[in-house]
C-alpha positions in Angstrom: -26.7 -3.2 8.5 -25.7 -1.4 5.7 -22.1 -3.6 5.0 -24.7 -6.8 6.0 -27.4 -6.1 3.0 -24.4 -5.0 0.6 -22.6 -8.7 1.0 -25.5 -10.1 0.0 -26.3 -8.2 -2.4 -22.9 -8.5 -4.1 -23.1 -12.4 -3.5 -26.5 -13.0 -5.4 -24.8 -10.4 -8.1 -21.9 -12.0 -8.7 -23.2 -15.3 -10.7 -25.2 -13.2 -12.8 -22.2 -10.8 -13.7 -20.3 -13.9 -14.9 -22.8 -15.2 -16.7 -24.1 -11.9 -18.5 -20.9 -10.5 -19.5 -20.2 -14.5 -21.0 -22.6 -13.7 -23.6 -21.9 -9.9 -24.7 -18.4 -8.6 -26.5 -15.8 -6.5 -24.5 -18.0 -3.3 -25.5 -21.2 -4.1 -23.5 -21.6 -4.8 -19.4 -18.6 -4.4 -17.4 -16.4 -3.8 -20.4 -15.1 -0.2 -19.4 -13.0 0.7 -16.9 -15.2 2.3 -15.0 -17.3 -0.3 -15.1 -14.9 -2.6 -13.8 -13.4 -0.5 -11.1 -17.0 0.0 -10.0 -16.8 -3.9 -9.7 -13.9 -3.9 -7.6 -14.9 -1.0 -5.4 -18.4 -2.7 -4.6 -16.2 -6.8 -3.7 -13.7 -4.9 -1.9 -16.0 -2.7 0.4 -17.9 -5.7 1.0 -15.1 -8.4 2.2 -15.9 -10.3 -0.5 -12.0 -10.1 -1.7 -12.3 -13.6 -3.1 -15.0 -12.4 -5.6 -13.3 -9.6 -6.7 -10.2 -11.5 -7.4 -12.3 -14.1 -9.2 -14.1 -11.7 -11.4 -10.9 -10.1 -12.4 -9.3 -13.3 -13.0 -12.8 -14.8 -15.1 -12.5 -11.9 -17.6 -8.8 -11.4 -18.1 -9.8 -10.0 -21.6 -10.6 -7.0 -19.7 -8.5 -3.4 -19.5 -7.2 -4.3 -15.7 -5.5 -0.8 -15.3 -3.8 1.0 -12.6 -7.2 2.6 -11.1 -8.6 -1.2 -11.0 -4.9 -2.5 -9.2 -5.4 0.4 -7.1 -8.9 -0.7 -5.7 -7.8 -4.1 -5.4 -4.9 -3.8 -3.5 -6.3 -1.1 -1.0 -8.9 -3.5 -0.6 -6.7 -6.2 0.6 -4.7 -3.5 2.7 -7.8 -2.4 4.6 -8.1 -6.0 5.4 -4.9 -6.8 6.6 -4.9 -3.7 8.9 -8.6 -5.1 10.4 -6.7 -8.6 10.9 -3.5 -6.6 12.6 -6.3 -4.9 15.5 -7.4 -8.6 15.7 -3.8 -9.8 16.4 -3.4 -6.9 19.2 -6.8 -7.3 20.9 -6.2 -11.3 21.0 -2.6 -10.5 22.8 -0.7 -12.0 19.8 2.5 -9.9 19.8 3.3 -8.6 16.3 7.0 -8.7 15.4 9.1 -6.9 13.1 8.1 -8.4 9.7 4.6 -7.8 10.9 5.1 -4.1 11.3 6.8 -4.3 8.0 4.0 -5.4 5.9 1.7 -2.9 8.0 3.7 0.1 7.3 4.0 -1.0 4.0 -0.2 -1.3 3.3 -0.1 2.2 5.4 2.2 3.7 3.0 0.1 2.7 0.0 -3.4 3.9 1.3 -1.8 7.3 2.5 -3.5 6.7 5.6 -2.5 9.2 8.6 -4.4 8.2 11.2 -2.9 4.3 10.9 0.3 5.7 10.2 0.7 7.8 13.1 -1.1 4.9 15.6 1.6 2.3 14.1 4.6 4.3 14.6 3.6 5.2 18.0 2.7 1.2 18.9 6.5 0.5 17.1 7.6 2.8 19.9 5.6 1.7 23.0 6.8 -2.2 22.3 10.3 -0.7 21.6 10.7 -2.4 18.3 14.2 -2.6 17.3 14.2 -0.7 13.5 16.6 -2.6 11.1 17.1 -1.0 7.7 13.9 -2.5 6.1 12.0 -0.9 9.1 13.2 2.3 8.5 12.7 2.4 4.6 9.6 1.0 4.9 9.0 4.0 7.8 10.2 6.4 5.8 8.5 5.8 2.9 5.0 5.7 4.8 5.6 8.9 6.6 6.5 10.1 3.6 3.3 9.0 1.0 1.2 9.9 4.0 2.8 14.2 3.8 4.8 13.7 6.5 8.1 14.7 5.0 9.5 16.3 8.0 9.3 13.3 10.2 10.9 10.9 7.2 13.4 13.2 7.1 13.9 13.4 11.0 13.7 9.3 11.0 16.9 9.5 8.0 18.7 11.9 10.0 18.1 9.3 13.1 20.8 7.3 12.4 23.8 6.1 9.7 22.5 3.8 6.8 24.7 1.4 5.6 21.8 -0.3 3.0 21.1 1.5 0.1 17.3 0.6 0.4 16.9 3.2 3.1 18.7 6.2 1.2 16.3 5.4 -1.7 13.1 5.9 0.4 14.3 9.3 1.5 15.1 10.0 -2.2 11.8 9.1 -3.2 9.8 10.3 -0.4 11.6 13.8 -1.0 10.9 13.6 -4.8 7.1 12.8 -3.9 7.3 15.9 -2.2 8.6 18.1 -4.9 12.1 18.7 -2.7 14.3 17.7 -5.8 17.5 19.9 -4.6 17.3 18.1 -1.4 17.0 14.3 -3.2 19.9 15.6 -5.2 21.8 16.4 -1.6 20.7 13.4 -0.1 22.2 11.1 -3.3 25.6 13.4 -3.3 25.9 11.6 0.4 25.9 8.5 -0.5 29.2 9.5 -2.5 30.5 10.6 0.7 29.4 7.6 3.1 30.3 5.1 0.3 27.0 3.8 -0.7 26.3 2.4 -3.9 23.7 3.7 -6.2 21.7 0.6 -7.1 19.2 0.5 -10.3 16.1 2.0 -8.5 18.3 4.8 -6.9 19.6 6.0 -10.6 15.7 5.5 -11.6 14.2 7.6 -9.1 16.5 10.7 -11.1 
């Protein structure tokens, strides 16, 4: 009921935020940040998505920060994982570019839960895991402080893509582990891989 009243409430808002902020400077309504993350927060946790994009989109004038990319994109990652249950409960079988882009929005909410249930459904429907699988695995495990289990899905297996090495650099980095990242990139020296530009950025 709750979710119900706040749609409508953000609907009937929505034309007068548009036109209000029309007629004031960047200093009055909505102007701030906080303002405007508030904004986003109150679109996104009410489905309307396409509002939220329009209003950031009407007023491009406005400081659209990280905080306010943040909201937006976990937004449309909460969405996505609704509209993966969908998928599962209407027997459509997800395949491995599906799992992809869910263990991707996984990774970037730092949600546990999901990121435990995915992996485990990966399992049960025996997806095969090619190398953007497992950097996209590792990487969620990883952002969600999982560590050990990135580092046991690395050790899995030789990685011939460079992609996959990164994501165990970077997941150990995130974790504060920077004599193991510096181990794990003095392999790639032995196993022949090639440092590419985000590899010698994550150092």
């Amino acid at each position: 009921m709750m979710r119900l009243a706040g749609k409508r409430v953000s609907s009937s808002l929505h034309p007068w935020l548009l036109n209000h902020t029309a007629n004031f400077t960047t200093q009055h309504a909505l102007s701030s940040p906080s303002e405007s993350h508030y904004s986003d927060t109150v679109y996104g946790s009410c489905d309307h998505l396409d509002l939220a994009c329009q209003l950031l989109n009407e007023f491009s004038c406005w400081d659209f920060d990280l905080v306010s990319a943040n909201m937006i994109i976990a937004s449309f990652m909460k969405e996505a994982l609704d509209m993966f249950r969908n998928m599962l409960t209407s027997n459509i079988e997800p395949d491995g570019f599906t799992f992809a882009s869910i263990v991707t929005g996984c990774a970037r909410l730092g949600a546990l839960d999901y990121a435990k249930w995915v992996h485990n459904l990966m399992f049960e429907k025996r997806v095969e895991l090619n190398y953007i699988l497992r950097s996209a695995l590792i990487d969620m495990h990883s952002k969600c402080g999982r560590i050990e289990t990135a580092k046991a899905i690395f050790d899995s297996d030789r990685h011939t893509d460079v992609s996959v090495w990164n994501a165990m650099i970077n997941g150990l980095a995130i974790h504060g582990l920077a004599f193991d990242a510096i181990a794990i990139f003095s392999m790639m020296e032995v196993e022949n891989i090639l440092p590419d530009s985000i590899t010698l950025w994550e150092f």
